[in-house]
N, C-alpha and C positions, 0 to 999 in steps of 0.2 A: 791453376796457379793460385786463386785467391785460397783453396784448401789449405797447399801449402803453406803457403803464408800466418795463413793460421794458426795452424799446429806447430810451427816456428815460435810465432808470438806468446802461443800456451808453455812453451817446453823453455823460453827463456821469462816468461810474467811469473808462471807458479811458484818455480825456487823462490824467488825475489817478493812475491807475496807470502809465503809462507814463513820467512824471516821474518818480514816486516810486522805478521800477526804477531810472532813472537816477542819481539820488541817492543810492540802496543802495548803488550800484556804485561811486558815487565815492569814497564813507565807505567802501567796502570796500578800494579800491585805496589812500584813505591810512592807514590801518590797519592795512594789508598793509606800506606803506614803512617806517610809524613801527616794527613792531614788528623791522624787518631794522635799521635802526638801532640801536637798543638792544639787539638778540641781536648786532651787532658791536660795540656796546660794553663791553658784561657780556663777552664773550670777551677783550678787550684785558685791563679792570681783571681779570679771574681770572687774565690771566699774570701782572700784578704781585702777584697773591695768593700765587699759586704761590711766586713769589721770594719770599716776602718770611717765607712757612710756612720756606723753605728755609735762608733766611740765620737765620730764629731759631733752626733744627734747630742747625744748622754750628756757631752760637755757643753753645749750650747744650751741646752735644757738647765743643767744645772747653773751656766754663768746666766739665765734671764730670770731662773728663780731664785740666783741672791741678789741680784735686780732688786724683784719686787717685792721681798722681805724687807730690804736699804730702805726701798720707796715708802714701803708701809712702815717701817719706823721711824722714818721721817716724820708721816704723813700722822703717826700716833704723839710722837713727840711736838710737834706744831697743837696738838689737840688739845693735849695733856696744857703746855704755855697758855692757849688761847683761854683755856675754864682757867686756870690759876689766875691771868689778868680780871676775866668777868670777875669773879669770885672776889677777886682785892677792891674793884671798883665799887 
C-alpha cells in the first residue's frame, strides 16, 4: 500500500514540479534582465551625479576665491589708507 501511494504521489508531484522549475526559471531570467536595466541606469544618473557634485565644487571654489581676492583688497586698501595717514602725520 504504502508503494502505491507512492508512485501515486511521484506521478501527480513530477508534472507539477516540472512546471514549477520552469516558472522559477522564467521569474529568474526576468529578474535577471530587470535588474541589468536598472544597474545601467543608476550608472547613467551617477554620471550626472558626478557632474553635477562637480559643477557645485567649481562654483563654490570660485565664489570663496572672489571671497578672498574682496578680502584681500580690502585688506590692501585698509594698508594702502593706513601708510598714507602715518606718512601725513
Amino acid at each position: 500500500m504504502n508503494l502505491i501511494g507512492l508512485l501515486i504521489a511521484l506521478f501527480i508531484l513530477v508534472p507539477i514540479l516540472l512546471k514549477l522549475i520552469i516558472i522559477i526559471t522564467i521569474v529568474a531570467i526576468v529578474i535577471t534582465v530587470i535588474t541589468v536595466v536598472i544597474s545601467i541606469f543608476m550608472f547613467i544618473a551617477s554620471l550626472f551625479v558626478i557632474k553635477t557634485e562637480d559643477m557645485a565644487l567649481e562654483e563654490a571654489y570660485r565664489y570663496v576665491t572672489h571671497l578672498d581676492a574682496l578680502k584681500n583688497k580690502n585688506v590692501y586698501n585698509a594698508y594702502q589708507n593706513s601708510k598714507i595717514t602715518i606718512s601725513m602725520n
